[in-house]
C-alpha positions as CSV (number, residue, x, y, z in Angstrom):
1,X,-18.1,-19.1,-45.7
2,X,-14.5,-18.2,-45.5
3,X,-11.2,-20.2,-45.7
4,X,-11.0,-20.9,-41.9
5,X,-14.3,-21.4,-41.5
6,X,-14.7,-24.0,-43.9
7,X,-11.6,-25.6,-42.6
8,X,-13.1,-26.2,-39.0
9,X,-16.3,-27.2,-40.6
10,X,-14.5,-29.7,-42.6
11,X,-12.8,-30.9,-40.0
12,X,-15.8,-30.8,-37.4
13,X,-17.9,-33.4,-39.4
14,X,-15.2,-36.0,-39.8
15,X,-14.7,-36.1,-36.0
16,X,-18.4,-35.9,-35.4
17,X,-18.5,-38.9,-37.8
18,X,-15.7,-40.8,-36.0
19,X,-17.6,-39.9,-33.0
20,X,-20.6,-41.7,-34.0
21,X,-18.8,-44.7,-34.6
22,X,-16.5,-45.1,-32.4
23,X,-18.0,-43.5,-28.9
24,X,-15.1,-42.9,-27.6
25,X,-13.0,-40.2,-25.3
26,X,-10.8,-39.5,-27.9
27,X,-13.5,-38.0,-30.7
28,X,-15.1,-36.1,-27.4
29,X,-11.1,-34.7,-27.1
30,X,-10.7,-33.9,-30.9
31,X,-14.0,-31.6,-30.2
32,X,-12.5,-29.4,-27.4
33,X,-9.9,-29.0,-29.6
34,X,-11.9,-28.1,-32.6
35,X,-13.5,-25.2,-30.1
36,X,-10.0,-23.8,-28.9
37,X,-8.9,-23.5,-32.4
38,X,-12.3,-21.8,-32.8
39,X,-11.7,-19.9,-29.7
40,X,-8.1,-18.7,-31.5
41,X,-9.2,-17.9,-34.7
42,X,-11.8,-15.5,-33.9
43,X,-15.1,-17.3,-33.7
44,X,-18.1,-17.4,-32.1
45,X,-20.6,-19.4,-30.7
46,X,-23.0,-19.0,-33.2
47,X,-20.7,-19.9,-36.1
48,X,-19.6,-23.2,-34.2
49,X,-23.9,-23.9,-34.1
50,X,-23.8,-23.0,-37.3
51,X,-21.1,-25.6,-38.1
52,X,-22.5,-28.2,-35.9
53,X,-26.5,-28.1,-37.7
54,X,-24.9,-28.6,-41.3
55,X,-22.4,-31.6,-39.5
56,X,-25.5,-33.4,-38.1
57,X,-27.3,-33.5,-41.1
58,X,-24.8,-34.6,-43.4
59,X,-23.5,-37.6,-40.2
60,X,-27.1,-38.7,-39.1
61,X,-28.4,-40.8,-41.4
62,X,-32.4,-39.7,-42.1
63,X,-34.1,-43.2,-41.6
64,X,-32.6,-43.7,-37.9
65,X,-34.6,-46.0,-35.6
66,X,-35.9,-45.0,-32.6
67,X,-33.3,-46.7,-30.2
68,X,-30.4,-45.6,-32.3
69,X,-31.7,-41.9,-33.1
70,X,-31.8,-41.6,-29.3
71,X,-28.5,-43.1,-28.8
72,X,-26.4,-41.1,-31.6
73,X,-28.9,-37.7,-31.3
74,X,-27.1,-37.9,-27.6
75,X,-23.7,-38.6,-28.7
76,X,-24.0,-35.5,-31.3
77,X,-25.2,-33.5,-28.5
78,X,-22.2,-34.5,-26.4
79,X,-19.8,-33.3,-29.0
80,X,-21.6,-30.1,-29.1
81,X,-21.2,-29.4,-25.5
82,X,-17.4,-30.6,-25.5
83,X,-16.8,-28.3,-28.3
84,X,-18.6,-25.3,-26.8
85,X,-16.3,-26.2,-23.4
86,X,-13.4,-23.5,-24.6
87,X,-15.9,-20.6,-25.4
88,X,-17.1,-21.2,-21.8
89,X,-13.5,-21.1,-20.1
90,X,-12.6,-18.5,-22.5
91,X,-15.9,-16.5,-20.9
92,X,-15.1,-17.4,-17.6
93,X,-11.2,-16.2,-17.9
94,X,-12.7,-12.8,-19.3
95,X,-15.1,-12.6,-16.5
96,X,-12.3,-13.6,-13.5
97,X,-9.7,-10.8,-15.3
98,X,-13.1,-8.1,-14.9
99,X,-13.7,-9.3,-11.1
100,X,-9.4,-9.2,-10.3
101,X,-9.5,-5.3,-12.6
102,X,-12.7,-4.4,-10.4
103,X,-10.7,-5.2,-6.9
104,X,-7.8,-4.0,-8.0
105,X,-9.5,-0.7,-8.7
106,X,-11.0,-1.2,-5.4
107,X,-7.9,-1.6,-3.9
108,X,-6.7,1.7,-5.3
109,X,-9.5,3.9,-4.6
110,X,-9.1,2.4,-0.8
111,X,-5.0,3.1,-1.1
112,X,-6.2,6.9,-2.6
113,X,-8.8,7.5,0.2
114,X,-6.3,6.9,2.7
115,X,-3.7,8.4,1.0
116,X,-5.5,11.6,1.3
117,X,-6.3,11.4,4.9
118,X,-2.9,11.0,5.1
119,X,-2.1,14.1,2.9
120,X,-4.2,16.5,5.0
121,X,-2.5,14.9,8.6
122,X,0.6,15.4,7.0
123,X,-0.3,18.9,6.0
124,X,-2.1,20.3,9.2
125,X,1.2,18.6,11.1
126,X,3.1,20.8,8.8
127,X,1.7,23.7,9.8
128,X,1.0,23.0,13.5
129,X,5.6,22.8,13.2
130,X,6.0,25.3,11.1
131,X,3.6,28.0,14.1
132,X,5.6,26.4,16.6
133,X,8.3,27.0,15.6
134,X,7.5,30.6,14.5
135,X,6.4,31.0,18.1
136,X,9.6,29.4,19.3
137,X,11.9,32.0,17.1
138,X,9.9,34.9,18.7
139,X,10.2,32.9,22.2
140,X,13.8,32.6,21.4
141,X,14.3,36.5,20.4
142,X,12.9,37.0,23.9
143,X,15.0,35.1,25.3
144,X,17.9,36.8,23.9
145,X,17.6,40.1,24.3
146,X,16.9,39.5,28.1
147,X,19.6,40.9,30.6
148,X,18.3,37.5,32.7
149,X,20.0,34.5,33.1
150,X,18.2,32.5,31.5
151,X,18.7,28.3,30.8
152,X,16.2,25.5,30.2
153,X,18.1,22.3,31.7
154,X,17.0,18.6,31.4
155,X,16.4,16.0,34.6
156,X,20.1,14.7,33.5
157,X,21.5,18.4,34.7
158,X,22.5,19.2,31.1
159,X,21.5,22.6,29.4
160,X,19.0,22.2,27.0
161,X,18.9,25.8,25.9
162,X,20.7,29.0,27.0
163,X,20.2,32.6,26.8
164,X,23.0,35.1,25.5
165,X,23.2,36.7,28.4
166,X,24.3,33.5,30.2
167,X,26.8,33.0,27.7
168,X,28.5,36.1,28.1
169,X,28.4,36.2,31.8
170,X,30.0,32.6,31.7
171,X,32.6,33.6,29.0
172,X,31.5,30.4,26.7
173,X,29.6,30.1,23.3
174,X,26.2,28.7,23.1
175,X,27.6,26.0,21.7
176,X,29.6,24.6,24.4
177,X,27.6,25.6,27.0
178,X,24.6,23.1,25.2
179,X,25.1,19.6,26.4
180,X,27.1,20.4,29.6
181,X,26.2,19.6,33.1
182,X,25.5,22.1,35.5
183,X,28.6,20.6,37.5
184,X,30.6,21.2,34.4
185,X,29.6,24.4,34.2
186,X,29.8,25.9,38.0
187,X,31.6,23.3,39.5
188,X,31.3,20.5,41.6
189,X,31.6,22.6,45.0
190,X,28.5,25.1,43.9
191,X,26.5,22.2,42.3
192,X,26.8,20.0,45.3
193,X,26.1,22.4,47.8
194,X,23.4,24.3,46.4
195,X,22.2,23.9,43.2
196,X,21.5,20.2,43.2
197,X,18.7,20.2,45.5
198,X,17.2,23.1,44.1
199,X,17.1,21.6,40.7
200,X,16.0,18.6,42.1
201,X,12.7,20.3,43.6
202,X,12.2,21.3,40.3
203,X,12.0,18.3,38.8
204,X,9.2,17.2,41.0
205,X,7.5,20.0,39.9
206,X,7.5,22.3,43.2
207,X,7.9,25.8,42.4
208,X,11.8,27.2,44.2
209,X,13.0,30.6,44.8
210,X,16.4,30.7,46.4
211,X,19.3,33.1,46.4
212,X,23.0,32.4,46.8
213,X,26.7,33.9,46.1
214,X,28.1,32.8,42.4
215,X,31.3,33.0,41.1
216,X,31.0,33.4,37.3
217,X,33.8,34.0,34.8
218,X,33.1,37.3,33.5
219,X,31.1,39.0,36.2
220,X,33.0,37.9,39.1
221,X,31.6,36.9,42.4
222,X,27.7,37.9,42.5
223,X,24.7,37.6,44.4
224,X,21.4,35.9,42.6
């Protein structure tokens, strides 16, 4: 038997002696102690039976009677269980760690799952922008290269998006032309008189066709 364990064994008789004799909470409390120390140094529950057998022989006297063998037999059992107590909590603290790791891991194959659902979105989003707006360059080059006027204008009568032709014939840079209003851009007069309407049909979704005299900056007065 080593050091330590000799120690506890030591120690384990003299309170299961006290025990005996006194019956009180305070030997069943020196027990649970004697198991946490056992508990902390390393020991298990067959070296504390181990320790309790050779305690009950050497505290129980061999000639009991029958009413007092019953009575102290019990209290030796009692300071059994009490000491066993800690190797039980100890058990149960292992086993509630395993159920929180097994959640957790739970938790994280759940977050993973979704996490990939949300990868491929993310990606097929990705490439859904990046065709459209490949198709919106080539749209765009169209655009460009068209001797047309030709603008894309929100329901607030500001340009959206312009054509270089339209720039040119208006004397102005994309950039300035972007965000005006139409107003700003012809001038109260023509936008009053005949474009408003027009534009107006459009945004109620009728299809318009309609020609009228323009005066435009570069071109001069024309017909369209």
């Amino acid at each position: 038997m080593n050091e330590s364990l000799h120690e506890l064994s030591e120690e384990y008789t003299a309170f299961l002696r006290a025990c005996l004799a006194a019956e009180d909470e305070g030997a069943l409390h020196e027990a649970y102690k004697l198991g946490r120390k056992a508990v902390s140094e390393g020991l298990g529950i067959l070296d504390v039976a181990k320790i309790h057998q050779e305690a009950s022989v050497a505290v129980l006297p061999p000639n009991l009677v029958l009413t007092q063998s019953q009575r102290e037999v019990k209290a030796v059992e009692n300071f059994f269980m009490e000491a066993l107590s800690p190797f039980e909590a100890h058990h149960r603290g292992f086993r509630e760690a395993n159920d929180k790791l097994r959640e957790l891991n739970e938790t994280l194959e759940r977050r993973a799952a979704e996490l990939a659902v949300t990868n491929r979105e993310l990606s097929h989003e990705i490439s859904r922008r990046k065709a459209s707006d490949e198709m919106w360059k080539r749209y765009e080059s169209i655009v460009n290269t068209s001797r047309e006027f030709l603008t894309l204008i929100a329901s607030n009568y500001r340009y959206e998006a312009v054509n270089d032709a339209y720039c040119q014939a208006h004397g102005k840079s994309r950039e300035r032309l972007l965000g005006s209003t139409v107003e700003e851009v012809w001038g109260e007069a023509a936008f009053r008189r005949i474009i408003k309407s027009h534009l107006d049909q459009c945004f109620r979704g009728e299809e318009v066709h309609y020609q009228a005299w323009f005066e435009m900056h570069t071109v001069g007065r024309r017909y369209f």
